[in-house]
Structures are given as structure tokens and as C-alpha cells.
C-alpha positions in Angstrom: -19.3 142.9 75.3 -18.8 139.4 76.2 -18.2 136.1 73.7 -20.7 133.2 73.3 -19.1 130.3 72.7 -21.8 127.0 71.0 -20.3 124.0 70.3 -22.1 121.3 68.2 -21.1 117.7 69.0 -20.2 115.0 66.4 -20.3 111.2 67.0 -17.9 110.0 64.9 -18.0 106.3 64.3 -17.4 103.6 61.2 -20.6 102.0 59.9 -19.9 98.7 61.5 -20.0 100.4 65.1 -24.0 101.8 64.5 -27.1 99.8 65.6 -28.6 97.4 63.6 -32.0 100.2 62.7 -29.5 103.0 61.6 -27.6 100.6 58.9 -30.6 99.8 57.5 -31.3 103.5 57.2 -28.0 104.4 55.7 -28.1 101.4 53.1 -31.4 102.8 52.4 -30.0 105.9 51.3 -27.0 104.8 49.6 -29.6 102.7 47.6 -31.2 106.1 46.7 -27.9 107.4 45.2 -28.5 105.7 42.0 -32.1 107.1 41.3 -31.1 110.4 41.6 -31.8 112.8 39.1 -28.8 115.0 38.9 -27.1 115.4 35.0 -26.2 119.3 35.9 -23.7 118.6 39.1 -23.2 115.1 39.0 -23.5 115.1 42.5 -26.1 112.0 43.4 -27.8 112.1 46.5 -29.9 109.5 48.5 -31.9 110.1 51.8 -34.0 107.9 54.2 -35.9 108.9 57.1 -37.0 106.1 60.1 -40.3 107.5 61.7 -41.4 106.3 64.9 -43.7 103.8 64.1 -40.9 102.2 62.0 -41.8 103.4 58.7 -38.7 104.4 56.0 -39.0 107.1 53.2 -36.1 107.1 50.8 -35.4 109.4 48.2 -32.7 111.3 46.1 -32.1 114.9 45.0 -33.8 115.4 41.7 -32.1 118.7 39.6 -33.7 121.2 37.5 -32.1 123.1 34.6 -33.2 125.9 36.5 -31.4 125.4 39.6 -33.1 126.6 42.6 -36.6 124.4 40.9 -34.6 121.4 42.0 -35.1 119.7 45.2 -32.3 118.2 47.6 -32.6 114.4 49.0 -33.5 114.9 52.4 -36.8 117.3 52.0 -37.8 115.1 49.3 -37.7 112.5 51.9 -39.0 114.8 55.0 -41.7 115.9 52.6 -42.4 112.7 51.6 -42.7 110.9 55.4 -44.7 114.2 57.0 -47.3 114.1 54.0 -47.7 110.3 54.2 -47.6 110.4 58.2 -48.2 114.0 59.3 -48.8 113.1 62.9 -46.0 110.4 63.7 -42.4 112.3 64.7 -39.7 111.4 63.0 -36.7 109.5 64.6 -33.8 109.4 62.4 -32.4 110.7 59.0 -29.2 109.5 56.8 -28.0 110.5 54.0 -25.5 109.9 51.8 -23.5 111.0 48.2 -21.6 110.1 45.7 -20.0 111.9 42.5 -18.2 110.4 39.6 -19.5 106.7 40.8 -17.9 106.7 43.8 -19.0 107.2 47.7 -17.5 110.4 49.0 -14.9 108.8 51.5 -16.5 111.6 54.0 -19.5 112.2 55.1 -22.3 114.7 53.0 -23.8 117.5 54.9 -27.3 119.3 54.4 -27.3 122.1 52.9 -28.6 125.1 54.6 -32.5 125.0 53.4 -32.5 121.4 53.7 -30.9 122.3 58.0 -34.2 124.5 58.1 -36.7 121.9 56.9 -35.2 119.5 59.3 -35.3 121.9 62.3 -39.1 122.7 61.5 -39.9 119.0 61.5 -38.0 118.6 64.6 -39.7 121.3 66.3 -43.2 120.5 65.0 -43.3 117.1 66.9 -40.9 118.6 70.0 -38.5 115.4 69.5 -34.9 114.9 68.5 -33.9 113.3 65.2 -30.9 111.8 64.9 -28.9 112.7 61.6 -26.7 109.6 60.0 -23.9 111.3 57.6 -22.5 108.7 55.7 -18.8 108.9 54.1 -16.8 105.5 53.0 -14.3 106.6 55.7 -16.8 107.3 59.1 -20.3 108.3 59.9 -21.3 111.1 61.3 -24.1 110.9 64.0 -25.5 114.0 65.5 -28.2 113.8 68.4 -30.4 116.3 66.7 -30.4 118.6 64.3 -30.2 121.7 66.6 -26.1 120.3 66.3 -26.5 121.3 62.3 -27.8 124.1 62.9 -27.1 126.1 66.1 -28.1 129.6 65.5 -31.6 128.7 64.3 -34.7 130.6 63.4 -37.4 129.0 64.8 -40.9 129.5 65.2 -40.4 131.3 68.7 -38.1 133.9 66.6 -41.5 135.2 64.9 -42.5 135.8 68.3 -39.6 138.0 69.4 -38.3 135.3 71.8 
């Protein structure tokens, strides 16, 4: 037996430290926040995806009485940029949340589903995207999304690899 040890690195930074593109981004989704469609948790979310031709798809988590017909933020957004662009990669991805009307003072994480759509759309155009987590107090910035999600399944796992 022997131990494996993965560590996943975590920029962490204030919003006034991030380049000029990846504020826009993040204000895009806290914009989102409102919009949501969310009267069963309360918990709003807004997400915004940069592709590489500069294009920006926003969008918020829209709930469902019947939970899992719901969808989060960020594959409403993925979703939204790969049918509108399916051939252009996607270079960056915020998100952000609030509850009771108030920013969460740190930052929102993707739910597990919502790591596996972004892997899939990382690994369909063989490029990085950068994940933005926004909380009041710091951002998170991650290099890609294999940092969210380090024991993946990927396509090469249907292969036996």
C-alpha cells in the first residue's frame, strides 16, 4: 500500500487585485443574482462565462418544486455559451451567491454536477478555464477546473484509462 497525496491550489485574492476582464465577469454574475429563480432555498445564484472570442453568457439558478428539475447557475450559463458557440473554448467562469439579500462574505462553490459539466467542457476543447468564486470577503481563482475536481471521471475513464 502506499498514499497518494493531490493537492488543489487556490488563488486567493480581493476583487480589486483581479484583471480588468475577470471583474467584468464577476459583476456579471453578481448582476445575475437578482434574476434568479429560487423561492424553495432562497439561495440566489448568478454565473457568467468569458469565451475566447470575448463573448459573456450570464445566468442564474432557476428552482423547481421538484428539486432535482431545477438547474444550477453555472450549466445554465455553460449550456447556454456551448449551444450559442459550440466550437469556441471557453476561457473563464465566475460565479457568485447571495441568501437573505446579502452577498455570502465567502466565496460559492459548484456543486458536484455543476464540477462535472465544467470538466466535460474543459476537456471537450482541451483548454483550461479559469473559475472566479466570488465572496464579499476574497475571490477564489482556480487555474482550471481539474483543481475542483481532482478525482475526475472523464471521457478516458470509459476507456479503462
Amino acid at each position: 500500500m502506499y498514499q497518494r497525496i493531490i493537492e488543489t491550489k487556490v488563488d486567493v485574492t480581493s476583487y480589486d487585485e483581479l484583471q480588468e476582464e475577470y471583474k467584468k465577469l464577476i459583476d456579471e454574475a453578481k448582476s445575475q443574482v437578482s434574476n434568479a429563480y429560487a423561492p424553495y432555498s432562497g439561495f440566489h445564484v448568478g454565473a457568467a462565462v468569458l469565451l475566447e472570442n470575448n463573448e459573456i453568457f450570464a445566468a442564474n439558478n432557476q428552482e423547481n418544486s421538484a428539486y432535482p428539475s431545477g438547474l444550477c447557475a453555472e450549466r445554465v450559463a455553460m449550456f447556454f455559451a456551448n449551444a450559442q458557440y459550440p466550437d469556441v473554448p471557453v476561457k473563464a467562469l465566475a460565479i457568485a451567491a447571495h441568501t437573505r439579500g446579502k452577498f455570502l462574505s465567502e466565496p460559492v462553490t459548484p456543486c458536484g454536477s455543476c464540477r462535472q459539466v465544467l470538466l466535460e467542457t474543459e476537456t471537450r476543447f482541451d483548454k483550461s478555464i479559469t473559475i472566479l468564486l466570488y465572496g464579499e470577503n476574497h475571490v477564489y481563482k482556480l487555474d482550471n477546473v481539474k483543481q475542483l475536481l481532482p478525482l475526475c471521471f472523464e471521457k478516458n475513464s470509459l476507456d479503462g484509462e
